[in-house]
C-alpha positions in Angstrom: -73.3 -92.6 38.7 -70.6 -89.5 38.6 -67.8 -91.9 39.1 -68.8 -93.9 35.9 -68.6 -90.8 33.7 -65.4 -89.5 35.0 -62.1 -89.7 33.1 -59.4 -91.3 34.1 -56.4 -89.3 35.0 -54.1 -90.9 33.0 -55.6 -91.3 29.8 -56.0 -87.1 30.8 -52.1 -87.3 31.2 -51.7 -89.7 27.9 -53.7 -86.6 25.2 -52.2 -84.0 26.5 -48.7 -85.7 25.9 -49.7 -86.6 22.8 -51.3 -83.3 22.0 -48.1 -82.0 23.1 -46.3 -84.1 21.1 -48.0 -83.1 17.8 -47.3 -79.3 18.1 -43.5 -79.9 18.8 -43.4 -81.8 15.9 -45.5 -79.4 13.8 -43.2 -76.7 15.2 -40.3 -79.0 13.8 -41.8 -79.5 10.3 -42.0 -75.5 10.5 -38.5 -75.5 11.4 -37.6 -78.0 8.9 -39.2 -75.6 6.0 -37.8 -73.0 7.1 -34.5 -74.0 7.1 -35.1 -75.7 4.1 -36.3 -72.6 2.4 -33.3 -70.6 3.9 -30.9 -73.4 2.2 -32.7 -73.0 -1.2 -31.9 -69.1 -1.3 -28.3 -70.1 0.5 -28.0 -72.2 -2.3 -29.2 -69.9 -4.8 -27.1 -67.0 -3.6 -24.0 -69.1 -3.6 -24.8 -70.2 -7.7 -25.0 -66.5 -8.4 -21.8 -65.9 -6.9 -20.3 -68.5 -8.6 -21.6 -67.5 -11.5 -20.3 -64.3 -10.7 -16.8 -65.3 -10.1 -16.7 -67.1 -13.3 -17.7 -64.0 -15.4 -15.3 -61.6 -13.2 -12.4 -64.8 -14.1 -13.3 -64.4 -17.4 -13.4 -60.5 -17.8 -10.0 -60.8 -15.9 -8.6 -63.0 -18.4 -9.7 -61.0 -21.3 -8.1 -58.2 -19.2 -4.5 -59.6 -18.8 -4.9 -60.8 -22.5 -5.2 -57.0 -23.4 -2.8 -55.9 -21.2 -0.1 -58.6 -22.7 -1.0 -57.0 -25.8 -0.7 -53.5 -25.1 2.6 -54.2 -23.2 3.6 -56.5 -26.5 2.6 -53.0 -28.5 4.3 -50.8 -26.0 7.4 -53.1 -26.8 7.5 -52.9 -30.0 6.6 -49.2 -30.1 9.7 -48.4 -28.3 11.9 -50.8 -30.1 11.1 -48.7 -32.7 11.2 -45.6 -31.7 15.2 -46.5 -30.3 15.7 -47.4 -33.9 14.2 -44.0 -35.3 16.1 -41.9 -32.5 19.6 -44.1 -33.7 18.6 -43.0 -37.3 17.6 -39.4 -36.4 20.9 -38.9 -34.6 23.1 -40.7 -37.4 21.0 -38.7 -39.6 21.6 -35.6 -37.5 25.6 -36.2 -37.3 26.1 -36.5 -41.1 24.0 -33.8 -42.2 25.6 -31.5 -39.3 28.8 -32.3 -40.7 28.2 -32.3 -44.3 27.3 -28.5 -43.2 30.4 -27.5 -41.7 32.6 -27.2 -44.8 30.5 -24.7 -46.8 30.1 -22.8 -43.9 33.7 -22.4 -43.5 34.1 -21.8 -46.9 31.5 -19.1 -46.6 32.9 -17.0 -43.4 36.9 -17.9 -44.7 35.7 -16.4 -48.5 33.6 -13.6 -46.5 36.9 -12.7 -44.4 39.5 -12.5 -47.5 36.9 -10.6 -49.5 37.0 -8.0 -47.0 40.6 -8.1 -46.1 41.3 -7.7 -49.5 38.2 -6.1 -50.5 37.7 -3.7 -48.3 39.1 -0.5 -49.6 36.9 -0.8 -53.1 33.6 -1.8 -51.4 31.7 1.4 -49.7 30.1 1.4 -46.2 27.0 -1.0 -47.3 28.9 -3.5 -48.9 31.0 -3.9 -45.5 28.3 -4.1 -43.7 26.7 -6.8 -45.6 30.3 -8.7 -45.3 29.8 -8.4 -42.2 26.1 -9.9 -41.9 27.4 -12.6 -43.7 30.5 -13.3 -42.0 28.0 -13.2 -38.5 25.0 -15.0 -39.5 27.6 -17.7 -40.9 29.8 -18.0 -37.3 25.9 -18.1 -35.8 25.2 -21.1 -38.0 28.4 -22.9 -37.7 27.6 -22.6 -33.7 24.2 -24.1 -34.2 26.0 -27.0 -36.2 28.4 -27.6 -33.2 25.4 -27.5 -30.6 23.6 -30.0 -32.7 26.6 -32.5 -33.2 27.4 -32.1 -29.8 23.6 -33.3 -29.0 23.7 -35.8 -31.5 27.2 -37.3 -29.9 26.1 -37.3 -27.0 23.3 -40.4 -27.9 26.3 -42.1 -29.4 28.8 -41.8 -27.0 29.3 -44.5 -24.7 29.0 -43.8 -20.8 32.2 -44.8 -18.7 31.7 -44.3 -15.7 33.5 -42.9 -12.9 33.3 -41.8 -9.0 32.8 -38.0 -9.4 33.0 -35.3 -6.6 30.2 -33.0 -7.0 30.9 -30.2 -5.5 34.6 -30.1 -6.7 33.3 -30.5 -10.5 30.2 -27.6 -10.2 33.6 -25.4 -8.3 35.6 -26.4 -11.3 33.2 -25.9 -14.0 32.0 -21.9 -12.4 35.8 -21.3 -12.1 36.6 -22.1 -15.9 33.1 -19.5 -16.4 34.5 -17.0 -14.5 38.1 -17.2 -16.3 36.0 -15.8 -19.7 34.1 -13.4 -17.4 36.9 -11.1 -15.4 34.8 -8.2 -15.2 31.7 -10.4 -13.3 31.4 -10.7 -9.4 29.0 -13.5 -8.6 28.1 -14.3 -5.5 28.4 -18.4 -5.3 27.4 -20.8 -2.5 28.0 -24.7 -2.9 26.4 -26.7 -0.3 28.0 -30.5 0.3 27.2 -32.4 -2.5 27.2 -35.8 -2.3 29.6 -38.1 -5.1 28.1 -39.8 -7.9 29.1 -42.8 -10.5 28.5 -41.1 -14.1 30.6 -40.1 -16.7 33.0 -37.6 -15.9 33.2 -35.9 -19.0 29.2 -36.0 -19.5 28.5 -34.4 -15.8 31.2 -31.7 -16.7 29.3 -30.7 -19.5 26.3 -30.8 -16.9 27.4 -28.1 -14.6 29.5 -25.6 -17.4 25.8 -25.3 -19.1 23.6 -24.9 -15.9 26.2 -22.6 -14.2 26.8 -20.6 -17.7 23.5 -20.4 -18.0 23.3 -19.1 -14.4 26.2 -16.5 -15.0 24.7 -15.1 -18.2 21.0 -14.3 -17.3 22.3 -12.7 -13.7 24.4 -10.0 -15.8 22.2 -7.9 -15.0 21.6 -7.9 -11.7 23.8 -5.9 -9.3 24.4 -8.4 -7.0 23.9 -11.7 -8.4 24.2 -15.0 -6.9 24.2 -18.5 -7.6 23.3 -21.1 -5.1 24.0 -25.3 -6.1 22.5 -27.6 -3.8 21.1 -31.2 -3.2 18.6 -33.4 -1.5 17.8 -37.0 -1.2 14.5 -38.1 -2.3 14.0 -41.5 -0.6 10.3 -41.7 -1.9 11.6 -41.9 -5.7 14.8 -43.3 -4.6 17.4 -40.5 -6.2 19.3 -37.0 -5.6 18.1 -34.4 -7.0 20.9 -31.3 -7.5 20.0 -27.7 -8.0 21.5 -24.6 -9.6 19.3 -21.6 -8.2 19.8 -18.0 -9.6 18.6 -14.7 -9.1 18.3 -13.4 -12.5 16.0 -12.7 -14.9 13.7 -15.8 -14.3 11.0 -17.0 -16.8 7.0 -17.3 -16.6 6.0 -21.6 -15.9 3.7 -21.6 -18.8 6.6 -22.0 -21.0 8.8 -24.0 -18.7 7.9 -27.0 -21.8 10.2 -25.1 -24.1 13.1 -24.7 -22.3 14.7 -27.8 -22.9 13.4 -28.5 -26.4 16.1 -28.1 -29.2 16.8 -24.3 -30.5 14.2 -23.0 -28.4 14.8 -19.3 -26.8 12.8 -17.4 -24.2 14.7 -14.7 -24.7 16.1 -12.2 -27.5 19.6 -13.7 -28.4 20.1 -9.8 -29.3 20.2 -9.1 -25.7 21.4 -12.8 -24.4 23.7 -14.9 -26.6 23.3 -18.9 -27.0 22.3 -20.9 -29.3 19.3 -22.5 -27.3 20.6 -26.3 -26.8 22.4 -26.1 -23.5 19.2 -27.3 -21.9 18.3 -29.7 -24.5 22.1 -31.0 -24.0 21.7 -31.0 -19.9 18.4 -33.3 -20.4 19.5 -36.1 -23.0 22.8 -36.3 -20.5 21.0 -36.7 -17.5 18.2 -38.8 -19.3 20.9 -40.9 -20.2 22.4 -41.2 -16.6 18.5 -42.8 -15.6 17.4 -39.2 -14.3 15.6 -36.3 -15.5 15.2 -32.6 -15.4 12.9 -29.9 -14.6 12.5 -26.3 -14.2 10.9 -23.7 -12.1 11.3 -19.6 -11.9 9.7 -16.5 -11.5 10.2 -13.6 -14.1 12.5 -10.8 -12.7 13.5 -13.1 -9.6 15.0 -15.5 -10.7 15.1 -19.4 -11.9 16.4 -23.1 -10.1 17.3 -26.0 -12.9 17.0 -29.5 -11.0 18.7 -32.3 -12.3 18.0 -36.0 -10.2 20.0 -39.1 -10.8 19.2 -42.5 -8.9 20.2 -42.8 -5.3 22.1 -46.0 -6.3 24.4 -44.3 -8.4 25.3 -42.0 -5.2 26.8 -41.9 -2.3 24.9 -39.7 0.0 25.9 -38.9 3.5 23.9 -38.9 7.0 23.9 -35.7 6.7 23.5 -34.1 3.2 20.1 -35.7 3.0 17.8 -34.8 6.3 18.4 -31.4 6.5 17.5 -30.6 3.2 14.5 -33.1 2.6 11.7 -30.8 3.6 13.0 -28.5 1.1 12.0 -30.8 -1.7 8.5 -31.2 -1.0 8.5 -27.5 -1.5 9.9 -27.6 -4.6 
């Protein structure tokens, strides 16, 4: 009677397959959700960052539409800023010019009065003849420092190979002729030669080095040292006049190369104050610029840089003086 209840193995076999069966598929469903669930929020992700990429195109384009514009602005800007400079200098030219005559008239008139004069005036109406006769040479060198500023955004550039270091020797000799009774100490590294305008440079060094001579006077021994250094970063030379005179304080390094602008009392140092102004709208013109650093009571060093194209710089002027830039 056992025997008849018993089950037969392989209908055993056959549920448990089947049983077996079932979960793998109910583990494949599971699977299949998942997955499925995983490839919703895939799919949801990827819309966002679509979505995302279109706003960030379009916040781009309005970007490079802006920038168009303000370069379009910039343009026009200094379009017309060329044209006001051309005006201001054409402006500057006839007026400085116009001013000359009267002026000569003034100091020549001044001069017979007290050639002529001079016996039947007393001591005070000499010395006013003689305030007049100054203050009008002052003014007529102001006129000649401001037509020579104005020229100089006129005149074209021809250029020309130019030997440094025999032009900044040239220039302090010619100095030195109008100041016998001055012993400067001067030191002229190898400078490398340049393409500019010979003329234009010239005028370069006499300023820098006059400059150089005049605020050393009193010093008892002063020196002057011109140098150079290739800058391969920004791709020019930068050359240096370094003195050891009276210096200035940085905060009003800004003013030295503006237009009639003075540190000092022209009592106690003659000029007219566009010498610097004159150095900087040559060099600007040359595609460089110019800076300034000093120290008052030690001393000052005037860079001027023009582009590295325009020079021709040896193996060896350039790597032994490059760390000294990065100092500077």
């Amino acid at each position: 009677m056992s025997n008849d209840l018993a089950v037969p193995k392989a209908s055993c076999k056959s549920f448990e397959d089947h049983e077996s069966l079932v979960k793998e598929l109910a583990f494949q469903n599971e699977e299949k959700t998942k997955r499925a669930a995983e490839l919703e929020i895939a799919n949801k992700e990827l819309a966002f960052q679509n979505e995302e990429k279109t706003k960030r195109a379009a916040e781009l384009e309005i970007a490079n539409k802006e920038l168009a514009f303000q370069n379009e602005e910039k343009a026009k800007r200094a379009a017309e800023l060329e044209i006001a400079n051309k005006e201001l200098d054409s402006f500057t030219y006839s007026v400085s010019h116009d001013l000359r005559a009267p002026l000569r008239a003034i100091d020549g008139f001044s001069r017979i009065l007290e050639e002529d004069y001079g016996q039947k005036l007393d001591k005070d109406g000499i010395r006013i003849i003689g305030v007049i006769r100054e203050n009008s040479q002052k003014m007529g060198k102001l006129i000649d420092d401001l037509l020579g500023l104005s020229r100089i955004g006129r005149k074209e550039i021809k250029a020309a190979d130019i030997g440094m270091k025999e032009m900044a020797s040239s220039a302090f000799n010619e100095l030195m002729a109008l100041n016998p009774e001055r012993e400067i100490s001067l030191i002229i590294s190898d400078l490398p030669h340049v393409s500019a305008d010979p003329a234009l440079m010239k005028q370069v060094w006499t300023n820098l080095l006059s400059n150089a001579i005049k605020f050393t006077r009193k010093q008892k021994s002063p020196t002057i040292e011109v140098d150079s250094v290739t800058d391969s970063l920004n791709k020019e030379v930068v050359f240096s006049v370094k003195d050891n005179g009276i210096g200035f304080d940085m905060k009003f390094v800004e003013k030295l190369f503006g237009v009639f602008e003075r540190l000092v009392d022209e009592r106690e140092f003659e000029g007219t104050g566009c010498g610097l102004a004159i150095v900087r709208r040559i060099i600007q013109r040359h595609g460089g610029r110019v800076w300034a650093k000093g120290t008052p009571n030690i001393g000052a060093t005037f860079f001027f840089s023009l582009p590295i194209t325009t020079c021709k710089v040896s193996e060896t002027t350039a790597p032994s003086l490059a760390p000294k830039l990065s100092q500077q």
